[in-house]
C-alpha positions as CSV (number, residue, x, y, z in Angstrom):
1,X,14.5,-2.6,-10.9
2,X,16.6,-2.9,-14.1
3,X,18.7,0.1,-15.0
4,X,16.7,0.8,-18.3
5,X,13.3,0.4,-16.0
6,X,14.3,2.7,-13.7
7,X,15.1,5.2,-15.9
8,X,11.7,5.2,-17.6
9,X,10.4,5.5,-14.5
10,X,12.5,7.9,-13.1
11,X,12.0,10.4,-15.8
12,X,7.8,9.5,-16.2
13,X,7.8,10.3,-12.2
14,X,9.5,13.6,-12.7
15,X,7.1,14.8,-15.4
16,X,4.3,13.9,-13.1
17,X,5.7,15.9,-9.9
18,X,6.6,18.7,-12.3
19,X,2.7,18.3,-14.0
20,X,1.2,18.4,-10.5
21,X,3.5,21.2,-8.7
22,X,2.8,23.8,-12.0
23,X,-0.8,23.5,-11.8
24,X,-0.7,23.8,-7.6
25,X,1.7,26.6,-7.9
26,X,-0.1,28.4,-10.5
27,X,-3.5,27.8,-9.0
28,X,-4.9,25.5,-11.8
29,X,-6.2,22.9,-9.1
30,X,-7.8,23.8,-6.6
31,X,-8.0,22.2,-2.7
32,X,-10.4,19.5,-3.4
33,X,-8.1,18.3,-6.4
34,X,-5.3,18.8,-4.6
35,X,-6.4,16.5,-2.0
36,X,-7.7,14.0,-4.5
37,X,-3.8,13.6,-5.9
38,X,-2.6,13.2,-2.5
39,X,-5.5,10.4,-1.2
40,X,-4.6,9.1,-4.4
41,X,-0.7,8.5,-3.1
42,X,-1.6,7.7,0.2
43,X,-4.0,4.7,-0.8
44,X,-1.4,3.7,-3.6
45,X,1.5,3.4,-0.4
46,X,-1.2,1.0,0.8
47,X,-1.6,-0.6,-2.0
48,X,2.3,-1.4,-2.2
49,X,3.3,-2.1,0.6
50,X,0.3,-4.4,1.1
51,X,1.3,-6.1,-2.1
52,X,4.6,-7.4,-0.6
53,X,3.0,-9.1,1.7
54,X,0.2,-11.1,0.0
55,X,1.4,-11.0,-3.9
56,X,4.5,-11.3,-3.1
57,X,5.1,-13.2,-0.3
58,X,1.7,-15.0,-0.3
59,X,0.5,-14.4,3.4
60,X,-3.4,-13.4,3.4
61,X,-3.5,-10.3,5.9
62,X,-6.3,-8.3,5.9
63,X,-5.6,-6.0,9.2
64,X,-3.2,-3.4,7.3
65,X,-5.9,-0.7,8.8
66,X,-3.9,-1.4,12.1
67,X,-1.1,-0.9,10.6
68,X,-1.8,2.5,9.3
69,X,-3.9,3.6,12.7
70,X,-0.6,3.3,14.5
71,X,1.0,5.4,12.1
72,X,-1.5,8.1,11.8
73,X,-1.9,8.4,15.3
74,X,1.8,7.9,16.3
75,X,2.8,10.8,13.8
76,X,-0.2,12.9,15.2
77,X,1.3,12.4,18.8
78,X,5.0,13.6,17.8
79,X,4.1,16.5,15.7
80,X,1.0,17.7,18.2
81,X,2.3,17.4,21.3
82,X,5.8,17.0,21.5
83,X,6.7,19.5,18.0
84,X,8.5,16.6,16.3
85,X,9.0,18.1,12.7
86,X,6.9,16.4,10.4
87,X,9.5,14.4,7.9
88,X,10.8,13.0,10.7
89,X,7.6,11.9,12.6
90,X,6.7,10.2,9.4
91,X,9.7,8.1,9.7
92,X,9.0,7.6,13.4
93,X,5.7,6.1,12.7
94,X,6.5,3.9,10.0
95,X,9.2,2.7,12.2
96,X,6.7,2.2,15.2
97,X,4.6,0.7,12.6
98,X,7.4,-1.7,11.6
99,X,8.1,-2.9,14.8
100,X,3.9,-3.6,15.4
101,X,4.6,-5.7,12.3
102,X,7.3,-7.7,13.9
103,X,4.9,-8.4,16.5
104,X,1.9,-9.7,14.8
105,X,4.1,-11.6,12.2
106,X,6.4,-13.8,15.2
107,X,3.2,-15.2,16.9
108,X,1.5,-15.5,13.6
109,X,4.1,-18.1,11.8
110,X,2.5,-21.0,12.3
111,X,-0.6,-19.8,10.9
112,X,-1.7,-20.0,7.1
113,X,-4.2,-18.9,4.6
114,X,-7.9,-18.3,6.7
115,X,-6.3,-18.7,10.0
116,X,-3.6,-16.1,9.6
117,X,-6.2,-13.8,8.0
118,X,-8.4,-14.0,10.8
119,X,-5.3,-13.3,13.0
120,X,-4.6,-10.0,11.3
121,X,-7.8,-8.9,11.4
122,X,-8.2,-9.4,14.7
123,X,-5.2,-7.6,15.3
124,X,-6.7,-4.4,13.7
125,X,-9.5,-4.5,15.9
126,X,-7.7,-4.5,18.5
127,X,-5.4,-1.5,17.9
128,X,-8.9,0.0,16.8
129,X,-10.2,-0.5,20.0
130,X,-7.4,0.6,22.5
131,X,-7.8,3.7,20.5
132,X,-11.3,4.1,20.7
133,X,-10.8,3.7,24.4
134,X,-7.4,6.0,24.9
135,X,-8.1,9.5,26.6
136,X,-5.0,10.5,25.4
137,X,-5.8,10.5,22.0
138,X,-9.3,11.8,22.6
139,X,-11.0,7.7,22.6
140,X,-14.3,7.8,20.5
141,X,-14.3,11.4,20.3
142,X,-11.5,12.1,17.7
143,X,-8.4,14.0,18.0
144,X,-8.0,17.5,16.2
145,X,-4.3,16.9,13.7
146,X,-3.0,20.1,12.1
147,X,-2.5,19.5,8.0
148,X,1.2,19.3,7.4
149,X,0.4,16.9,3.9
150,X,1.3,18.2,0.9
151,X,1.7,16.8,-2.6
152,X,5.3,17.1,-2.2
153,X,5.8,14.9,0.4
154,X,3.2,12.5,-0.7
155,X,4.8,12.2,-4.2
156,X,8.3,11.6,-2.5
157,X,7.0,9.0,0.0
158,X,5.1,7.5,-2.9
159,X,8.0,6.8,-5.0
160,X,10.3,5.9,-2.1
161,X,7.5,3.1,-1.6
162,X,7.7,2.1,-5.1
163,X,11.5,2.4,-5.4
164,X,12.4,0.4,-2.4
165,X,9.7,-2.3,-3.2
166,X,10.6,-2.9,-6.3
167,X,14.0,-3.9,-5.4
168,X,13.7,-6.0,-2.9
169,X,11.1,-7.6,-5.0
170,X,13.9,-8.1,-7.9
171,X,16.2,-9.3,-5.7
172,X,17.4,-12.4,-3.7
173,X,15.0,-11.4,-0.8
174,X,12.1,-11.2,-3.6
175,X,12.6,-14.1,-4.8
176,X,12.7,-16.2,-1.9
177,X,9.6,-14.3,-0.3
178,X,8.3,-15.6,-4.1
179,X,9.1,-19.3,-3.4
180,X,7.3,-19.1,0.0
181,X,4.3,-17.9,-1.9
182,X,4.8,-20.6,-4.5
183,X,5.7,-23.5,-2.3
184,X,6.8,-22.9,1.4
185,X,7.7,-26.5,2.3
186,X,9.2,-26.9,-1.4
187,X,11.1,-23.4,-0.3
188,X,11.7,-24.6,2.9
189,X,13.4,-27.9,1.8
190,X,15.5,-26.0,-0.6
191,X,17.1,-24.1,2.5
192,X,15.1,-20.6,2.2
193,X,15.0,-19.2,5.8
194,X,11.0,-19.0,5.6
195,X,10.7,-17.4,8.9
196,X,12.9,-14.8,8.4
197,X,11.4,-13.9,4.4
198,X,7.5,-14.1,6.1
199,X,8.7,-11.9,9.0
200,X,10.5,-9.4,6.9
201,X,7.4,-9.0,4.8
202,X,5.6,-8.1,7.4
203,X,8.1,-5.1,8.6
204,X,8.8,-3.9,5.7
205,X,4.6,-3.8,4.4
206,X,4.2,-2.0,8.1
207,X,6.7,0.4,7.9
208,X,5.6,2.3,4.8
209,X,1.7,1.7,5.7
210,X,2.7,3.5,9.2
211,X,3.8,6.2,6.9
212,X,1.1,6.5,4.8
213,X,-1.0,6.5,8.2
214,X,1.4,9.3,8.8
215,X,0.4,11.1,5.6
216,X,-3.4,10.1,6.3
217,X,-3.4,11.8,9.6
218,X,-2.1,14.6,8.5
219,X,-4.2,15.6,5.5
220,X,-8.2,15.4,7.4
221,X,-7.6,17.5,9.8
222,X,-9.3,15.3,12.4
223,X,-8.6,11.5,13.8
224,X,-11.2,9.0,15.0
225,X,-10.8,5.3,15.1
226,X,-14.3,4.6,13.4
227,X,-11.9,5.6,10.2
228,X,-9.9,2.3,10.5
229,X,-12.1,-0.1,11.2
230,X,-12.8,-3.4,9.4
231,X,-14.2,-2.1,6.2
232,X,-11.1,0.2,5.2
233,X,-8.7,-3.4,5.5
234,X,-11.1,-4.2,3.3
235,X,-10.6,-1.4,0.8
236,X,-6.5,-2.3,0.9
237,X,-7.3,-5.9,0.1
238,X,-9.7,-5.2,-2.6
239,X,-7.0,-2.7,-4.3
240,X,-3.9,-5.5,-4.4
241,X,-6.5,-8.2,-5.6
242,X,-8.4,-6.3,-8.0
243,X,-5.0,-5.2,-9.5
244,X,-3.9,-8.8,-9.7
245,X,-1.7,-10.8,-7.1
246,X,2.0,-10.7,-7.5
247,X,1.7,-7.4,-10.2
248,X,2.6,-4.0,-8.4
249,X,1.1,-2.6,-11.5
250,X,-1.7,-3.3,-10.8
251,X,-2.1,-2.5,-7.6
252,X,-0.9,0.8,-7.8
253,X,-3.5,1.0,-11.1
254,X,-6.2,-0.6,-8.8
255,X,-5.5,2.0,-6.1
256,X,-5.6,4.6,-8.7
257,X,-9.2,3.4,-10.3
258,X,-10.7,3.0,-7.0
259,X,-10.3,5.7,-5.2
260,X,-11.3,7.8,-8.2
261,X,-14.4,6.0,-8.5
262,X,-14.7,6.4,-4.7
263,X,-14.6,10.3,-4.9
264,X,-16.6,10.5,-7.9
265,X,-19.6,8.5,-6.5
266,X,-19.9,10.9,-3.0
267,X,-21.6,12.8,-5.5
268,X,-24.8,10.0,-4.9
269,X,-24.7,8.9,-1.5
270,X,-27.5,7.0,-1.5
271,X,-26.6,4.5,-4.7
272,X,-22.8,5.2,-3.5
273,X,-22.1,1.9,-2.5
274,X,-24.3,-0.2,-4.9
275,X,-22.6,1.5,-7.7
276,X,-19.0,0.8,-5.9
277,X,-19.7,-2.9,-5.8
278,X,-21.3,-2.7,-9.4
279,X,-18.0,-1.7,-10.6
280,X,-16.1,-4.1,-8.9
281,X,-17.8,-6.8,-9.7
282,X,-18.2,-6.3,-13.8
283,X,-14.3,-5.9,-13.3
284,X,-14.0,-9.1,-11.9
285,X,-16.6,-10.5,-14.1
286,X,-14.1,-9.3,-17.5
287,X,-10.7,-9.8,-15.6
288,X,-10.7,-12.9,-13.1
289,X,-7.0,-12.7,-12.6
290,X,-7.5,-8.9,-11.6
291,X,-6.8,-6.1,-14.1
292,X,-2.6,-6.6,-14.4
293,X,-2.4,-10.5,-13.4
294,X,1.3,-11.3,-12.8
295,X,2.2,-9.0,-15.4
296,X,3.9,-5.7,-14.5
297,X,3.4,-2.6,-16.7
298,X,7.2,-2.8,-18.2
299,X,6.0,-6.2,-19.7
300,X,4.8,-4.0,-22.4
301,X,8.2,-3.1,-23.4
302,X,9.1,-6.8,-24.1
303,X,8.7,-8.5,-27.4
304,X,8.8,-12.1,-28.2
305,X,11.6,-13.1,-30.2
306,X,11.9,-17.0,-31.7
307,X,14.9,-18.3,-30.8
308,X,17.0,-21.6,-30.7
309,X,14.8,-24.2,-27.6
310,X,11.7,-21.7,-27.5
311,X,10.8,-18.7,-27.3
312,X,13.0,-15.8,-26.0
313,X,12.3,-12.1,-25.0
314,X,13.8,-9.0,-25.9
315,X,13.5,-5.3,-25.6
316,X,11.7,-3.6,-27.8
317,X,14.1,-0.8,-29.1
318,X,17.4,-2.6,-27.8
């Protein structure tokens, strides 16, 4: 992230945290808003971190509910039964998370496109499974999670997502994971480590999904694997390609739109999903390339400017 970039961002994300903790503290919002703003950070983690690993890096997985099932339970396991304050059983579970990611990605190398997809998924059910068969945990029946999520540490998880996946993103790493997406043997000939780059976006997409799985756990009250089934990868997918693949942008818009429309729909449960789909599809309809594209939102703060061999870009303002 450029210095001018993260500036903008910077100060923009301290006006929201200050927006959201003045009407908290003062009462303006109540519970059920409250937990709207932090599903909304929760499921725009999700969106992130699954964008490094299919816009970015270009590998279709669609089992990231495993992902955050390990986290939410993991964390629920520390701070439940063994009093593991709760910052640091977030980390612990993203970590856990991370290291389930460097499993499934090592055997899944060879495998591209449907096949590694299918892979994934399969993945998922399985962790969804062993849980729905674990005593421990309470198996079909749920397990009771005390709620230690609040918008505060939601809001810093969220932008230590955003922060750390931008980066990489911008950097060497991000570029490479790029040319895999682009080309992998082209990147491959060229002497990009693909293994490595693939592997990494695996972990890294894990770790903050087991954190948000963390932050998930922690916020309903209750646990039951019937919440991280097929149909919630699903939702992650839909939010990084609706947004547009390769634009974190739009993901975390995507994230955003959804899961208000999601909220604002319970109010007709019987149309809820036809009207969900309805959306989804006239969005598609109007923006193939999903709602951002490539593009990112700082884009908009760049100008064309004619110069000598083509066109050039500027700032706006510099």
């Amino acid at each position: 992230m450029k210095s001018r970039h993260f500036w903008i961002f910077f100060v923009s994300a301290l006006i929201i945290y200050g927006i959201g903790e003045f009407l908290i503290a003062n009462g303006r919002i109540d519970p059920f808003y409250e937990n709207l703003l932090i599903t909304l950070a929760i499921n725009i983690i999700l969106a992130v971190s699954l964008h490094l690993i299919i816009g970015i890096t270009g590998q279709l997985s669609i089992g990231h509910a495993g992902f955050l099932a390990i986290g939410a339970y993991f964390s629920a396991i520390l701070t439940m039964n063994f009093a593991v304050p709760f910052p640091v059983a977030l980390i612990l579970s993203g970590i856990i998370a991370a290291i389930a990611g460097f499993v499934v990605g090592m055997p899944s190398l060879r495998l591209r496109g449907d096949y590694l997809a299918i892979a994934t998924l399969g993945f998922a059910e399985i962790i969804r499974i062993i849980l729905l068969n674990w005593e421990y945990v309470g198996g079909a029946s749920g397990m009771v999670v005390t709620k230690m999520t609040t918008w505060q540490y939601s809001f810093i998880f969220l932008m230590l997502t955003i922060i750390v996946i931008s980066n990489f993103t911008n950097s060497r790493h991000g570029r490479a994971c790029i040319a895999i997406r682009e080309d992998e043997i082209a990147a491959d000939a060229m002497g990009i480590n693909t293994t490595y780059y693939k592997v990494l976006a695996f972990i890294i997409g894990s770790f903050f999904a087991g954190i948000a799985g963390g932050l998930y756990s922690h916020n309903f009250y209750f646990l039951q694997p019937v919440n991280f089934g097929v149909l919630k990868s699903f939702d992650i997918l839909i939010y990084v390609v609706l947004g547009g693949l390769g634009s974190m942008s739009g993901a975390i818009i995507s994230a955003a739109l959804l899961t208000l429309v999601s909220t604002y729909f319970q109010n007709f449960p019987e149309i809820r999903m036809v009207l969900y789909s309805l959306v989804l599809i006239i969005i598609m309809l109007y923006r193939p390339k999903g709602l951002m594209g490539s593009k990112e939102i700082t884009d908009l703060f760049l100008k064309k400017k004619p110069g000598k061999g083509g066109q050039q870009f500027e700032n706006i303002g510099s």
